[in-house]
N, C-alpha and C positions, 0 to 999 in steps of 0.2 A: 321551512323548506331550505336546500342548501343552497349556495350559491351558486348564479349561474353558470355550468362548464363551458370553456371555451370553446369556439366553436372547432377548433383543431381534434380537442378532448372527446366532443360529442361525435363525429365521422369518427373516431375513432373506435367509438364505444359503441356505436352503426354498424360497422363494419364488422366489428368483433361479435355483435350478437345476429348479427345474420350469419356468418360462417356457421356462429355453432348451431341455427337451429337448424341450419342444409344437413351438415353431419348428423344431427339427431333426426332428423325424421328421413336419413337413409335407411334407416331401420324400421321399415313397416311391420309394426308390432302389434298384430290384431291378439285381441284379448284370447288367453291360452296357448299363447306361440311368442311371449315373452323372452325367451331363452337367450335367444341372439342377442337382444339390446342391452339385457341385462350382464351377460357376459362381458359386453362391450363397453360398458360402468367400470365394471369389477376391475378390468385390464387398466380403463385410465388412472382410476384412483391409487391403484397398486403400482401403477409405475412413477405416479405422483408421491408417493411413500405415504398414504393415508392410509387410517385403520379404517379396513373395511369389513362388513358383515353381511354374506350373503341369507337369505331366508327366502326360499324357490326360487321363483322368480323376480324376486325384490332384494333390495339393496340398502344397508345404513352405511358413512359414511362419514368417518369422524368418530372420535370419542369424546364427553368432557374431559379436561385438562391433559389431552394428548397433542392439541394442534398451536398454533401459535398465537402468543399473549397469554395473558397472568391464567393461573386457575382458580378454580371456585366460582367462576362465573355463571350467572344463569344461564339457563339453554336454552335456545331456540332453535325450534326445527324448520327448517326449509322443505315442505310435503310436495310433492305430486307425484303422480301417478304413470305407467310407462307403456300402457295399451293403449290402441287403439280403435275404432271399429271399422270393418271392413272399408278400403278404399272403393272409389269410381274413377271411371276412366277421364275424370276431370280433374280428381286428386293426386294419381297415383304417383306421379313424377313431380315433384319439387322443384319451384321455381321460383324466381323473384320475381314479377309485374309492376307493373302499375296501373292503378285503377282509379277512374276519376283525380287524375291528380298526387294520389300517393303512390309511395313505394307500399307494395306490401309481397307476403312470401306467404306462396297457395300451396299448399300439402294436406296427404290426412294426417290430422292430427296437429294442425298447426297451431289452429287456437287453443283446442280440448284435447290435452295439456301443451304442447313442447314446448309453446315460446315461453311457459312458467316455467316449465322445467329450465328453460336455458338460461333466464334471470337469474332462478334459484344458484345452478351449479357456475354462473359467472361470478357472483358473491361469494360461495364457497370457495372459490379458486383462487379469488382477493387474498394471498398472505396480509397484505399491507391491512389492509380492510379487517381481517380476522384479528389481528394483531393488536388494532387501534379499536375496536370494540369493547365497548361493556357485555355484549356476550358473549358464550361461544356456542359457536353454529356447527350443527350435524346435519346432514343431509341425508333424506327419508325417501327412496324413488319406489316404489311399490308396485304389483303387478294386479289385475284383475278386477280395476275398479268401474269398466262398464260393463260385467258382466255380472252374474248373480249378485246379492249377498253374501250367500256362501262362499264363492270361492275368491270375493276381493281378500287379499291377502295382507292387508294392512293390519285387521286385529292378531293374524298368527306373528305379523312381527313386532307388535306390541306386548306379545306375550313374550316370545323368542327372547328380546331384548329389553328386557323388564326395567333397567335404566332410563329409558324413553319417558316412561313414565312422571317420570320428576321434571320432564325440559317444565321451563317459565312460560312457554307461549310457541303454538304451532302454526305457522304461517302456511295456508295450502293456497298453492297457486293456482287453481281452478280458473277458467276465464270468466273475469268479471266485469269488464266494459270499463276497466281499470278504475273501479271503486271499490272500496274497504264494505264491503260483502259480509254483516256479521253474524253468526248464528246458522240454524237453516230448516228448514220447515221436516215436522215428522212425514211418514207414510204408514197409510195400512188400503191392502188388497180385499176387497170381499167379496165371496160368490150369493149372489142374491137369486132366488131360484121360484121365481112365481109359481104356482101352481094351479093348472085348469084339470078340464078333462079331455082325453084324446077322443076324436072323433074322425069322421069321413066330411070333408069339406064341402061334397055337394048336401050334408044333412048335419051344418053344426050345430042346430038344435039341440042334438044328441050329444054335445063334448060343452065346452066352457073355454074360450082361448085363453089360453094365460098368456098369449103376447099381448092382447091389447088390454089384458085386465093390469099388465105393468105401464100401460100407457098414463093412467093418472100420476103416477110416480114418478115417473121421467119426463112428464108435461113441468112438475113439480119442480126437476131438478133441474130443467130448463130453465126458468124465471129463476131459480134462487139457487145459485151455484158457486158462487162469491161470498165471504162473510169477512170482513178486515180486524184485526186484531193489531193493538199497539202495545209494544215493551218497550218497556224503556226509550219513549220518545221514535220508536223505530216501526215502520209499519209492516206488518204480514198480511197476508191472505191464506187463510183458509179458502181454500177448494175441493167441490164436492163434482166428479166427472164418472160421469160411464163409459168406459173404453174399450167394451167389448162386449157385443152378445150375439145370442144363438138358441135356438130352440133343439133337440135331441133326436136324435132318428129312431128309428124302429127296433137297432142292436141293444146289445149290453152293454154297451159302452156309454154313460150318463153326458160325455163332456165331447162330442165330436162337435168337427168346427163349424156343421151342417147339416141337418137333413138331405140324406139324395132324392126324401119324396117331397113332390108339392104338393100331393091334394092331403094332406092332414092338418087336419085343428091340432094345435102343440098343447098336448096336456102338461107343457113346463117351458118357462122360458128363464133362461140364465141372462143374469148381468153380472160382467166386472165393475164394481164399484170402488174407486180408486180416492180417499179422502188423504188430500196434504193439508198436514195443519201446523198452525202455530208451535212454537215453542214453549209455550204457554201454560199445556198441559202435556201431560203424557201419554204413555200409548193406552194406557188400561182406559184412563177417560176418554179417550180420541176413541177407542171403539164402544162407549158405552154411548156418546153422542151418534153416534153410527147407528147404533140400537135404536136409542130413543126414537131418531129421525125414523128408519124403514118401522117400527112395529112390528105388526104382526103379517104386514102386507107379503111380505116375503119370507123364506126362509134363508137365513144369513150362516155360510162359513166364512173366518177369518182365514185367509191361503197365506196370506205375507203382511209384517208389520216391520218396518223401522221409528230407532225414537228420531228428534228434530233437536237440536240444539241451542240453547240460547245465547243472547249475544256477548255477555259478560262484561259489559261495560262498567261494572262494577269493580273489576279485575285492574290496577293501575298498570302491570303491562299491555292491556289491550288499549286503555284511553292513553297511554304514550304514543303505541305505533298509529291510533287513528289522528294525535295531532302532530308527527313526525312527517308523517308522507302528506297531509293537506288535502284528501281526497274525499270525494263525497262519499261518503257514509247513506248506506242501504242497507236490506232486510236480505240473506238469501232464498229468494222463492223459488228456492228447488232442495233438494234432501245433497248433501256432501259428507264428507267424512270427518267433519269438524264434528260431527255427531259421535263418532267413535272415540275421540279424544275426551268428547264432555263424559261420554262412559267411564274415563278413569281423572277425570276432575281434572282434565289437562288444558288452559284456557288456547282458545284457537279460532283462526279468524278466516274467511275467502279472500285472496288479494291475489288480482292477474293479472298480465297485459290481454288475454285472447276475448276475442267478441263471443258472448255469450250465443247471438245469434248466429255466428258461425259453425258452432257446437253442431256435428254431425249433417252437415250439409254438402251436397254436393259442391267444389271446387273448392273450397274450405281455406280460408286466408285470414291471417293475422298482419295487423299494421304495425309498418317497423317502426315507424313514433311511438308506438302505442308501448314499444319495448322499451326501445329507447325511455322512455317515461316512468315507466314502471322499475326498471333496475336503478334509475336515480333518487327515487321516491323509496325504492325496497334501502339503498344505501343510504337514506337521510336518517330512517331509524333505525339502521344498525350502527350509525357513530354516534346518536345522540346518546348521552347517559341516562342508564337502568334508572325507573323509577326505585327510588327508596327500597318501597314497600314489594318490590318482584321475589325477593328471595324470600320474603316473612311471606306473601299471602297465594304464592304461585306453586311453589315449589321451590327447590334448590339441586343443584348439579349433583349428582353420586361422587 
C-alpha cells in the first residue's frame, strides 16, 4: 500500500472526486440515449488535447505512446461503462447526504458505474501519475452495457479499435464493495415448456396439467439450486433459478404473458430457466449440464447464452495489481464484461468503489471513503513497477 496521504492531500482528493461524480451523473444517461454524455467526454478530452476515438455512443481515450512518459509501455485500460437505468424520483437529482454517519452522494447511477468512472478519468487526467508510471493508460467509457447483449457496444469497439486488443490488463470499474472482483460467472436463458393436455377445469380428467406436472422440477430446483465451485483458491456459485413463467392462452401466439381465461387445464406450461455458472467450463457444457439436469421432462430452447470469465491469477499482471491495492480478493458472482476481454485473451479484473447492493436501487448512493479508497489503492498499482513478465505473457503496446 502507499503511504499514508496527508490529511490536507486526502480533502483534497474528497473534494475533487465528488465534484466530478456531481458533473458526471448530470448527465442521466439511460441505456440508448447515451449521446449527450458521450459527447460531453469527447469535448473534455479534446480540449485537454487527448487522442480521442469516438465509436457510437462510446468513447477511447488515449493512444499507446501518444500521452506522457516513456513509450513501449504496457497498456492498461481504465473500462466503464456510461448508461444508466431509468431514474426514480429518489434518484433523479444528485446530492451529497449523509447517512448513518457518512458522507455519501445519492444519484442514478452513482454506484453502477460513475463513481468508477470518476476514479478511472481522475487517474487518467494525473499527467504527473501518467508520467511516473510503468504503464500507459487508455481510457475505455462505453455505451449500452445494461442493456441487451447485442447492443452493449464494447465488442463494436474492440473491433473499431483493434489495438485494444494488446493492452496488458483491463481494469473495469464495476462496483464491487471495493474488492478485487476476479473473473465472472457465465449465463445461459432456457425456455422449458412442459407439456400436458388442454382441457375444461370443471372436467380435468379430460386434459393432463402441465403446470403441476412441472411441479416436481421446481420442488427439485427449490432444495438444490446452489452448487459452489473453486478456481484457483477463489470460490463461485453456480446458480440454477426460474425467473419466469406462464402458461399459453387460447391465441397463436405460444409466449403471452398470460392466459386471459381461468377455467382451462394448461396443455403447456413455460419456464425461464436462467443457469450462472462457473468459469470453469463453457457455454456448450454449461448447456449440456442444463440438459443432463431437465431430461426429457421438459422441452428445452436455448433463447440467450453468454461465456464467464476466469480469474487469471496466473497472469503476473493480475497477481501485481491484486497485491498493489491490498484488497480482499473474490469471485465475480454476476456476468461483466471482463468476459468479452477473455474473448480476445485480454487479462481483466472487476475493481470499484460503488456497493454492489446499491446497483439499481431506489435512491441509489455511493460512499465517498469508499472512493476516496478506491483511487488510492487504483494509484498504488499504477506506480508500482510492471511485473517482469507483462509484456512477454500479456501482451504488449502496438
Amino acid at each position: 500500500m502507499p503511504a499514508i496521504p496527508t490529511e490536507t492531500a486526502t480533502l483534497t482528493l474528497r473534494d475533487d472526486l465528488v465534484t466530478r461524480l456531481l458533473e458526471h451523473c448530470a448527465h442521466v444517461c439511460i441505456t440508448g440515449d447515451e449521446g449527450p454524455i458521450a459527447d460531453a467526454v469527447v469535448a473534455r478530452y479534446t480540449d485537454l488535447g487527448e487522442e480521442v476515438e469516438r465509436v457510437g455512443h462510446s468513447v477511447v481515450v488515449g493512444r499507446p505512446g501518444t500521452g506522457p512518459g516513456a513509450p513501449d509501455r504496457p497498456v492498461v485500460l481504465l473500462v466503464g461503462h456510461l448508461d444508466v437505468v431509468p431514474p426514480t424520483d429518489d434518484d433523479l437529482h444528485t446530492r451529497v447526504e449523509t447517512l448513518d454517519g457518512a458522507d455519501v452522494v445519492v444519484g442514478r447511477g452513482t454506484s453502477d458505474m460513475k463513481a468508477g468512472n470518476v476514479v478511472a478519468m481522475r487517474a487518467f487526467e494525473d499527467r504527473q501519475l501518467r508520467e511516473d508510471s510503468p504503464y500507459d493508460l487508455v481510457l475505455v467509457l462505453y455505451a449500452g452495457e445494461e442493456g441487451s447483449a447485442e447492443a452493449n457496444e464494447l465488442r463494436d469497439v474492440l473491433t473499431r479499435v483493434p489495438w485494444l486488443r494488446e493492452a496488458s490488463l483491463a481494469i473495469v470499474l464495476e462496483p464491487t464493495d471495493g474488492q478485487v472482483q476476479l473473473g465472472c460467472l457465465g449465463g445461459l436463458h432456457a425456455l422449458l415448456t412442459f407439456r400436458g393436455r388442454q382441457a375444461h377445469s370443471a372436467r380435468p380428467w379430460h386434459g393432463r396439467n402441465a403446470l403441476t406436472l412441472a411441479g416436481e422440477f421446481l420442488t427439485e430446483l427449490d432444495r438444490d439450486h446452489v452448487r459452489e465451485v473453486t478456481i484457483d483458491g477463489i470460490l463461485y456459485r453456480d446458480v440454477w433459478s426460474a425467473t419466469q413463467a406462464w402458461t399459453p392462452g387460447l391465441g397463436p401466439d405460444p409466449r403471452p404473458p398470460s392466459s386471459p381465461v381461468r377455467n382451462i387445464i394448461p396443455g403447456a406450461f413455460m419456464v425461464n430457466l436462467n443457469l450462472r455458472f462457473a468459469p470453469s467450463r463453457g457455454e456448450e457444457q454449461a448447456e449440456a449440464d442444463l440438459r443432463a439436469r431437465v431430461g426429457d421432462r421438459a422441452e428445452i430452447e436455448i433463447v440467450d447464452r453468454a461465456p464467464g470469465a476466469p480469474p487469471r491469477l496466473d497472469r503476473p499482471v493480475v497477481r501485481a495489481f491484486v497485491d498493489a491495492v491490498g484488497a480482499e480478493v473474490a469471485a465475480k458472482q454476476a456476468w461483466t464484461d471482463v468476459a468479452r476481454f477473455a474473448e480476445i485473451d485480454v487479462p481483466a479484473l472487476n475493481y470499484g468503489p460503488g456497493l454492489t447492493a446499491q446497483a439499481h436501487q431506489r435512491g441509489e448512493y455511493v460512499e465517498v471513503d469508499a472512493m476516496v479508497d478506491a483511487a488510492e489503492r487504483l494509484d498504488a498499482f499504477l506506480r508500482r513497477p510492471a511485473p517482469s513478465a507483462a509484456g512477454a505473457s500479456d501482451g504488449t503496446s502496438p
